[in-house]
N, CA, C and O atoms as a CHARMM CRD file, in Angstrom:
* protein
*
  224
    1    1 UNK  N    -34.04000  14.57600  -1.53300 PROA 1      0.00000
    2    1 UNK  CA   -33.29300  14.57300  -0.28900 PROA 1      0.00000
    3    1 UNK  C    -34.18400  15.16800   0.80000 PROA 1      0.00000
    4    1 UNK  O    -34.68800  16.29100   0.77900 PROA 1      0.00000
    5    2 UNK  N    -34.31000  14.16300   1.83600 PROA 2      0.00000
    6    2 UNK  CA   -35.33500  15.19400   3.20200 PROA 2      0.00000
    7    2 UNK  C    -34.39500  15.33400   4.51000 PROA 2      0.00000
    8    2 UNK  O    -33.62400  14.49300   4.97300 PROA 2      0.00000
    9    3 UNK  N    -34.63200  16.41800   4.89400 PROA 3      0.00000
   10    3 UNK  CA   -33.82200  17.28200   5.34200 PROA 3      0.00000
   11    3 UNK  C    -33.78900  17.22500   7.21200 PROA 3      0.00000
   12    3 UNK  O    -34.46000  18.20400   7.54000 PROA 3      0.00000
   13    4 UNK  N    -33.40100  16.65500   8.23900 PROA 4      0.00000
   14    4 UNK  CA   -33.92000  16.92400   9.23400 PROA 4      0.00000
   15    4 UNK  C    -33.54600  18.13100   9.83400 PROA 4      0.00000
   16    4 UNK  O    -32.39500  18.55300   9.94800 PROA 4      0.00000
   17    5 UNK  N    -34.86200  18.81100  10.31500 PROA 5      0.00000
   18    5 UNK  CA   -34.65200  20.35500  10.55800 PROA 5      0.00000
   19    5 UNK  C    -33.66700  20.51500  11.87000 PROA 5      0.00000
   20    5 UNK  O    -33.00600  21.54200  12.01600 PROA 5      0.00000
   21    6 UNK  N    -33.61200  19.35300  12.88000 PROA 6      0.00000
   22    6 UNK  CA   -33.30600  19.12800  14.02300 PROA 6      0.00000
   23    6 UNK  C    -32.36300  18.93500  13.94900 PROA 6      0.00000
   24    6 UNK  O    -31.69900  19.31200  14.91500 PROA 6      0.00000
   25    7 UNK  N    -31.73800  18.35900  13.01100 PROA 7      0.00000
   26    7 UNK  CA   -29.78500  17.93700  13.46200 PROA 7      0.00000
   27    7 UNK  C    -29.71200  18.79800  12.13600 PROA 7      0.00000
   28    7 UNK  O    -28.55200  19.20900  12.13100 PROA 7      0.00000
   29    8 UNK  N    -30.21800  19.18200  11.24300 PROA 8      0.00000
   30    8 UNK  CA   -29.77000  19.65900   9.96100 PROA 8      0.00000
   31    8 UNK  C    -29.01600  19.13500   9.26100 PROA 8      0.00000
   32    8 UNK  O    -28.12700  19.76800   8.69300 PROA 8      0.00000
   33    9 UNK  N    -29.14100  18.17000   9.16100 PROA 9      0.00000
   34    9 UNK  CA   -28.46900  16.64400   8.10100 PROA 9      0.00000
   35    9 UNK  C    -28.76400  16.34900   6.90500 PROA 9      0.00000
   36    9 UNK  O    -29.95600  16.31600   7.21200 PROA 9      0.00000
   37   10 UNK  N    -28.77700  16.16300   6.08600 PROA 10     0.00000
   38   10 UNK  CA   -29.87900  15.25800   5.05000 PROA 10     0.00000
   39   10 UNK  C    -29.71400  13.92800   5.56900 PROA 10     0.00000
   40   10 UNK  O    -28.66600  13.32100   5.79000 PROA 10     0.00000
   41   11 UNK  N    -31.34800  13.43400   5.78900 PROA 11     0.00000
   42   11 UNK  CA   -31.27100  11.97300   6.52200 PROA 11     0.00000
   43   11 UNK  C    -31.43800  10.84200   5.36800 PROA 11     0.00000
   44   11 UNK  O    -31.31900   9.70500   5.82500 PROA 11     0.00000
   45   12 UNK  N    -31.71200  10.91100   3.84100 PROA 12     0.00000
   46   12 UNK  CA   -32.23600  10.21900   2.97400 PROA 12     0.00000
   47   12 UNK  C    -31.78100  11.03700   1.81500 PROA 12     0.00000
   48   12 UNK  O    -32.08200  12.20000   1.54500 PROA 12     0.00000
   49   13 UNK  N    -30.95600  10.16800   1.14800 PROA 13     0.00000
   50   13 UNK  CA   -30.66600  10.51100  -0.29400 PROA 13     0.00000
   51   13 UNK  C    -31.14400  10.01200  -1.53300 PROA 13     0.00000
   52   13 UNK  O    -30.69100   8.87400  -1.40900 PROA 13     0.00000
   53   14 UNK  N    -31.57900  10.00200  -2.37200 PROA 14     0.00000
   54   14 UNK  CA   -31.98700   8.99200  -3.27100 PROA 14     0.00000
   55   14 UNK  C    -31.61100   9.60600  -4.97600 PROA 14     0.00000
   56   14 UNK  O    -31.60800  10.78200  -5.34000 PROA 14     0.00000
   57   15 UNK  N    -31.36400   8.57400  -5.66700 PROA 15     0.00000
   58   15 UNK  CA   -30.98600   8.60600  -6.72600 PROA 15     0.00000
   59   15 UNK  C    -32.09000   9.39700  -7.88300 PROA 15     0.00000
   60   15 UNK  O    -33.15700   9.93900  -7.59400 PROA 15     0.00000
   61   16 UNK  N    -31.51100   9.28000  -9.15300 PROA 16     0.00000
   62   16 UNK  CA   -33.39800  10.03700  -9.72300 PROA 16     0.00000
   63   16 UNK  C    -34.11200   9.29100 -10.37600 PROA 16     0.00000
   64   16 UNK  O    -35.04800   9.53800 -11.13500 PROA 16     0.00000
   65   17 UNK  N    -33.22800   7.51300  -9.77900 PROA 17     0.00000
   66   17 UNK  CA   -35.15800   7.23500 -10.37300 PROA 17     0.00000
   67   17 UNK  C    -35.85400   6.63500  -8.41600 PROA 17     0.00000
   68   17 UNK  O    -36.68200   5.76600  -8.14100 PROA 17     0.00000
   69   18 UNK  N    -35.29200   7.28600  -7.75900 PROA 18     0.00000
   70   18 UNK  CA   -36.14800   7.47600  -6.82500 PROA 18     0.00000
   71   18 UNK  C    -35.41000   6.00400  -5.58400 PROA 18     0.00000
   72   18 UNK  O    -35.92800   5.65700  -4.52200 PROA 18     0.00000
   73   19 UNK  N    -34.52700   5.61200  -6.01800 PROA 19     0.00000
   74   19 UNK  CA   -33.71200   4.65700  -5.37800 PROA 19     0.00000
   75   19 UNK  C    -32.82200   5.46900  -4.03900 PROA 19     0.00000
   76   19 UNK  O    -32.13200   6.47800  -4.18300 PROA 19     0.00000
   77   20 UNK  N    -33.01900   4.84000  -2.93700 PROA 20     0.00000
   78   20 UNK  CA   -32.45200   5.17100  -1.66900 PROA 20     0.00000
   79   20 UNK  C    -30.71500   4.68700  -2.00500 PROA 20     0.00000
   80   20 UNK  O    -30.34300   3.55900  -2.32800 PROA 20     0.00000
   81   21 UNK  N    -29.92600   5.80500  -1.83100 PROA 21     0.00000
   82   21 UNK  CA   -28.92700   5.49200  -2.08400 PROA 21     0.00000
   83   21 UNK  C    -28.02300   5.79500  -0.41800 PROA 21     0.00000
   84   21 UNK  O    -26.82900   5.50000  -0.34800 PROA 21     0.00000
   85   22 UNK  N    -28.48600   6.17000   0.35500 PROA 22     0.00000
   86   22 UNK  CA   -27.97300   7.14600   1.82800 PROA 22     0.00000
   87   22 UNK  C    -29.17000   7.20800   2.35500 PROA 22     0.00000
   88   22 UNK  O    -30.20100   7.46100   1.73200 PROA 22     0.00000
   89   23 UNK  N    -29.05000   6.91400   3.85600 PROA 23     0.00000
   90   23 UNK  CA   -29.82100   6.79500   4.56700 PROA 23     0.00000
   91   23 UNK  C    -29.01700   6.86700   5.91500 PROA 23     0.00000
   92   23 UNK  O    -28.11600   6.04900   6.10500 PROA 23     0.00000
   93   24 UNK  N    -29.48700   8.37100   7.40000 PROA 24     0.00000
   94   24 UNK  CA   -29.07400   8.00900   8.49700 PROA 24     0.00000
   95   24 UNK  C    -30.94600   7.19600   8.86900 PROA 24     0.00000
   96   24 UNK  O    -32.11000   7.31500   8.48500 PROA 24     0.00000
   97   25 UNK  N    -29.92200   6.21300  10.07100 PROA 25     0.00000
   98   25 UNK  CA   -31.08300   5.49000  10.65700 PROA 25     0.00000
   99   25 UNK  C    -30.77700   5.85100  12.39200 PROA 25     0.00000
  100   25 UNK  O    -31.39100   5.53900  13.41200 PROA 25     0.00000
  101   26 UNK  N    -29.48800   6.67700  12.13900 PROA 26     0.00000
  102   26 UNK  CA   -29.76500   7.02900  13.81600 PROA 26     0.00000
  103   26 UNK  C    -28.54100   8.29900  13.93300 PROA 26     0.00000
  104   26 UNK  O    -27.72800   8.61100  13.06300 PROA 26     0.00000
  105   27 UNK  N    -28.68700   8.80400  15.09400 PROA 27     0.00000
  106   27 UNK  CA   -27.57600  10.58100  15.13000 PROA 27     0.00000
  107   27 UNK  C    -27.70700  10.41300  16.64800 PROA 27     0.00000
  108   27 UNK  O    -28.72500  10.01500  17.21400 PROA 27     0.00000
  109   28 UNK  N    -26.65000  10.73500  17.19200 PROA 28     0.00000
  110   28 UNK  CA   -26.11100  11.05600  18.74900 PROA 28     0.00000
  111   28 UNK  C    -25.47500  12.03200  18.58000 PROA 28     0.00000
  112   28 UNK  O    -24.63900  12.28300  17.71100 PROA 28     0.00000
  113   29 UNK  N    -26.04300  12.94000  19.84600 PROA 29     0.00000
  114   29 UNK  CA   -25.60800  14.68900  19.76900 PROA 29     0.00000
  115   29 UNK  C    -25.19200  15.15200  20.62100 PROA 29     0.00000
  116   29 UNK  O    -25.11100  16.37000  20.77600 PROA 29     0.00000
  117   30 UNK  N    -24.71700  14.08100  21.60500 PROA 30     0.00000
  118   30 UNK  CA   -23.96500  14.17300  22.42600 PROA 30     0.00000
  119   30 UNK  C    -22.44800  14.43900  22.08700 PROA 30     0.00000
  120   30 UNK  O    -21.84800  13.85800  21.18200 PROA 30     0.00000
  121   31 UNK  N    -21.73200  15.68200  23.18400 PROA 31     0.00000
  122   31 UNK  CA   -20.34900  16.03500  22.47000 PROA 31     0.00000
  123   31 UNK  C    -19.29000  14.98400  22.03900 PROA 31     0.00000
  124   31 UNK  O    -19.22000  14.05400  22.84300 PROA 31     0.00000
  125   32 UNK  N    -18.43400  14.88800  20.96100 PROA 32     0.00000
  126   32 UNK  CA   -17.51800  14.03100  20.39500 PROA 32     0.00000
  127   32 UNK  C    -16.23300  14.14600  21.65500 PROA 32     0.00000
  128   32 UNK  O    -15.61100  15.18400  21.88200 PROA 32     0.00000
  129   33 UNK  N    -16.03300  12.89200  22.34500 PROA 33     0.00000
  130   33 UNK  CA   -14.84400  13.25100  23.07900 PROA 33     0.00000
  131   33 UNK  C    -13.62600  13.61200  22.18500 PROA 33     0.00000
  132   33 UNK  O    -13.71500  14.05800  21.04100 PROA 33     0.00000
  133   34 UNK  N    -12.63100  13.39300  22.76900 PROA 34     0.00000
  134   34 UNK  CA   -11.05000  13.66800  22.43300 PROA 34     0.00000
  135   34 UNK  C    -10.74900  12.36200  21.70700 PROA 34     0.00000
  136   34 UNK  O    -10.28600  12.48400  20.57300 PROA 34     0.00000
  137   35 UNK  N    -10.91200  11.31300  22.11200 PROA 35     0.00000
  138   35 UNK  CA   -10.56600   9.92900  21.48300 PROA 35     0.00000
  139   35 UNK  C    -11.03100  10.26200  19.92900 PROA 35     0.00000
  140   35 UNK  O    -10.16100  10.31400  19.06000 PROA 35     0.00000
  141   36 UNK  N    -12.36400  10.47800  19.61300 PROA 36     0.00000
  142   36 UNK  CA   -12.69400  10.31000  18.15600 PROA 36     0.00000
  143   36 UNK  C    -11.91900  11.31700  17.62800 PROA 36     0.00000
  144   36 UNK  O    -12.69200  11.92100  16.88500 PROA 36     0.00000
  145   37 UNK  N    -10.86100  11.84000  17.57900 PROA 37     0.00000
  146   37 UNK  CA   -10.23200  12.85600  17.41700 PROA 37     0.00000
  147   37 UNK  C     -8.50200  12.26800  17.04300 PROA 37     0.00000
  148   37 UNK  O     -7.76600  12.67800  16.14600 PROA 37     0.00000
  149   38 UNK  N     -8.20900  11.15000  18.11700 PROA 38     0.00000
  150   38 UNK  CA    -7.05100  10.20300  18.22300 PROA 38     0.00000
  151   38 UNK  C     -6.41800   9.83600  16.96600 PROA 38     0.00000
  152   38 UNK  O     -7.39700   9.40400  16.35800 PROA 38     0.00000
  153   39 UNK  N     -5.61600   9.74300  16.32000 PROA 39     0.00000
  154   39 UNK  CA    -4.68500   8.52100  15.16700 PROA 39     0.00000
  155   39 UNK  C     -4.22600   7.53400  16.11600 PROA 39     0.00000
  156   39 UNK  O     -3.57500   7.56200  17.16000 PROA 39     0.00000
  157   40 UNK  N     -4.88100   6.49600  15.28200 PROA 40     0.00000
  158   40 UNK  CA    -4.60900   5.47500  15.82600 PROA 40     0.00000
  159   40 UNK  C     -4.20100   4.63700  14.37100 PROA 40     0.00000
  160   40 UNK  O     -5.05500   4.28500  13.55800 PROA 40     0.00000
  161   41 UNK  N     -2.89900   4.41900  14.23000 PROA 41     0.00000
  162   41 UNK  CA    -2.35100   3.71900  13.04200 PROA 41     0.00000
  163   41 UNK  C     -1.67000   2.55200  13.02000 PROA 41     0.00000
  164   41 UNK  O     -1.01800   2.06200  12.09700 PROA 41     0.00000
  165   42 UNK  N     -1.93900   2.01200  14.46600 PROA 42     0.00000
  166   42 UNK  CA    -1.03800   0.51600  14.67100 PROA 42     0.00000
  167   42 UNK  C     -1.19600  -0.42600  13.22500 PROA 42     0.00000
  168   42 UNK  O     -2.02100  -0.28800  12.32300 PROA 42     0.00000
  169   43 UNK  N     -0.19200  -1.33700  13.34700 PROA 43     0.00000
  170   43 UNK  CA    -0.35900  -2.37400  12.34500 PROA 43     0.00000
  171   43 UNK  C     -0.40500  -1.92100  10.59600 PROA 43     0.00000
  172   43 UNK  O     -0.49200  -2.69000   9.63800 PROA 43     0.00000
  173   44 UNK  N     -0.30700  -0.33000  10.58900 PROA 44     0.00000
  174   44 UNK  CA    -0.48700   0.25600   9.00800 PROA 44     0.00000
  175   44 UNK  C      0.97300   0.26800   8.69200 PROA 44     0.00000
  176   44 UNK  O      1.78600   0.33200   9.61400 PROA 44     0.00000
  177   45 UNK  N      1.44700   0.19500   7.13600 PROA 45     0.00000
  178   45 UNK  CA     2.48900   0.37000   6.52400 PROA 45     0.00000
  179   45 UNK  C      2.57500   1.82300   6.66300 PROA 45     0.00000
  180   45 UNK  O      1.69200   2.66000   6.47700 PROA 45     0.00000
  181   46 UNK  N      3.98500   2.00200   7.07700 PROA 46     0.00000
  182   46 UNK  CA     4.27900   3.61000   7.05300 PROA 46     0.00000
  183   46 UNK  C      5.00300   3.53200   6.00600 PROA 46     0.00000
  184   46 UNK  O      5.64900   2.52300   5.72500 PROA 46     0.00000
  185   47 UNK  N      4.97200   4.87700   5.11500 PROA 47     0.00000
  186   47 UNK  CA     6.21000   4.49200   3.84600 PROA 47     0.00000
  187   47 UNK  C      6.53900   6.08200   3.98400 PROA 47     0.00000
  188   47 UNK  O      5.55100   6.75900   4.26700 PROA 47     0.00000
  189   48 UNK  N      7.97400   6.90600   3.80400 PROA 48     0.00000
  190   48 UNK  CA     7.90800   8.11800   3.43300 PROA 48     0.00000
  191   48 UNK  C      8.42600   8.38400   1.94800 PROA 48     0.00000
  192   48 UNK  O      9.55300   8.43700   1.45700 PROA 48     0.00000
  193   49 UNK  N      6.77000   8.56900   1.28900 PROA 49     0.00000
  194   49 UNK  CA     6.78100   8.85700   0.10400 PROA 49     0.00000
  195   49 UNK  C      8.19600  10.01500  -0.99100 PROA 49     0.00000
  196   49 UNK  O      8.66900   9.96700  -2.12700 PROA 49     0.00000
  197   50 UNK  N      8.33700  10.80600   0.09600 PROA 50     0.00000
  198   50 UNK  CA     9.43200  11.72700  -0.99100 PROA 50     0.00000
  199   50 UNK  C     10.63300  10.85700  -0.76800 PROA 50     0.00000
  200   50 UNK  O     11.25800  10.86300  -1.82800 PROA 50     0.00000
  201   51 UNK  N     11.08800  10.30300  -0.10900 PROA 51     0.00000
  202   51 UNK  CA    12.54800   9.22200   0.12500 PROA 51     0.00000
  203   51 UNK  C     11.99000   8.33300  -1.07100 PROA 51     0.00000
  204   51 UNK  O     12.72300   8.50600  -2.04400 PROA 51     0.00000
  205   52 UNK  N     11.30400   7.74100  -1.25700 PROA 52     0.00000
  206   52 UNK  CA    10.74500   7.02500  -2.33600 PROA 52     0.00000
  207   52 UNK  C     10.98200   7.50400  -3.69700 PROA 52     0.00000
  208   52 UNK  O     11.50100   6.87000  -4.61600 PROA 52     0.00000
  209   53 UNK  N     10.51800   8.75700  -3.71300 PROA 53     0.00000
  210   53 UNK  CA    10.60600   9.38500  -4.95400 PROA 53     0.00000
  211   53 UNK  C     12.02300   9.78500  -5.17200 PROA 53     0.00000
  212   53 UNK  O     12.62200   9.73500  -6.24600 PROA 53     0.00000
  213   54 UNK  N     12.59100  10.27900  -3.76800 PROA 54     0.00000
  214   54 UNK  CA    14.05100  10.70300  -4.43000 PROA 54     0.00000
  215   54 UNK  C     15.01300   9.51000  -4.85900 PROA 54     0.00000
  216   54 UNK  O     15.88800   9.99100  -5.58000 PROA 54     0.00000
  217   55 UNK  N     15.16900   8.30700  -4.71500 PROA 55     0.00000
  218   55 UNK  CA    15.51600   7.23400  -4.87700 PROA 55     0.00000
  219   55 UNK  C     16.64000   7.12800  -4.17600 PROA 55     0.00000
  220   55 UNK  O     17.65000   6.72200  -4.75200 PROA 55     0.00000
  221   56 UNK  N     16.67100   7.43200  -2.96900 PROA 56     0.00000
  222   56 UNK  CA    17.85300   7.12900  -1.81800 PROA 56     0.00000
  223   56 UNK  C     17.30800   5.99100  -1.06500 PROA 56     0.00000
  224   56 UNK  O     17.94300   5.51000  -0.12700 PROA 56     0.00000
């Protein structure tokens, strides 16, 4: 695994017979707005699991 000292990431992972398994090929360090932060769940099945389980 090599290490970038600069973002402090591991940029390259590799397996042990030496196979690249992870790889960054790029990092922006610019601050994360509020949006990447957002739920955004349109169009997903909502289910509430304990109503489920209680069988009502």
């Amino acid at each position: 695994m090599r290490r970038s000292a600069d973002s402090r990431l591991p940029l390259l992972m590799m397996d042990g017979d030496g196979q690249v398994q992870w790889q960054v090929t790029a990092a922006d360090k610019k601050p994360a707005t509020d949006a990447v932060f957002e739920v955004r769940d349109l169009e997903f099945v909502r289910n509430d699991a304990g109503q489920d389980i209680s069988g009502e």
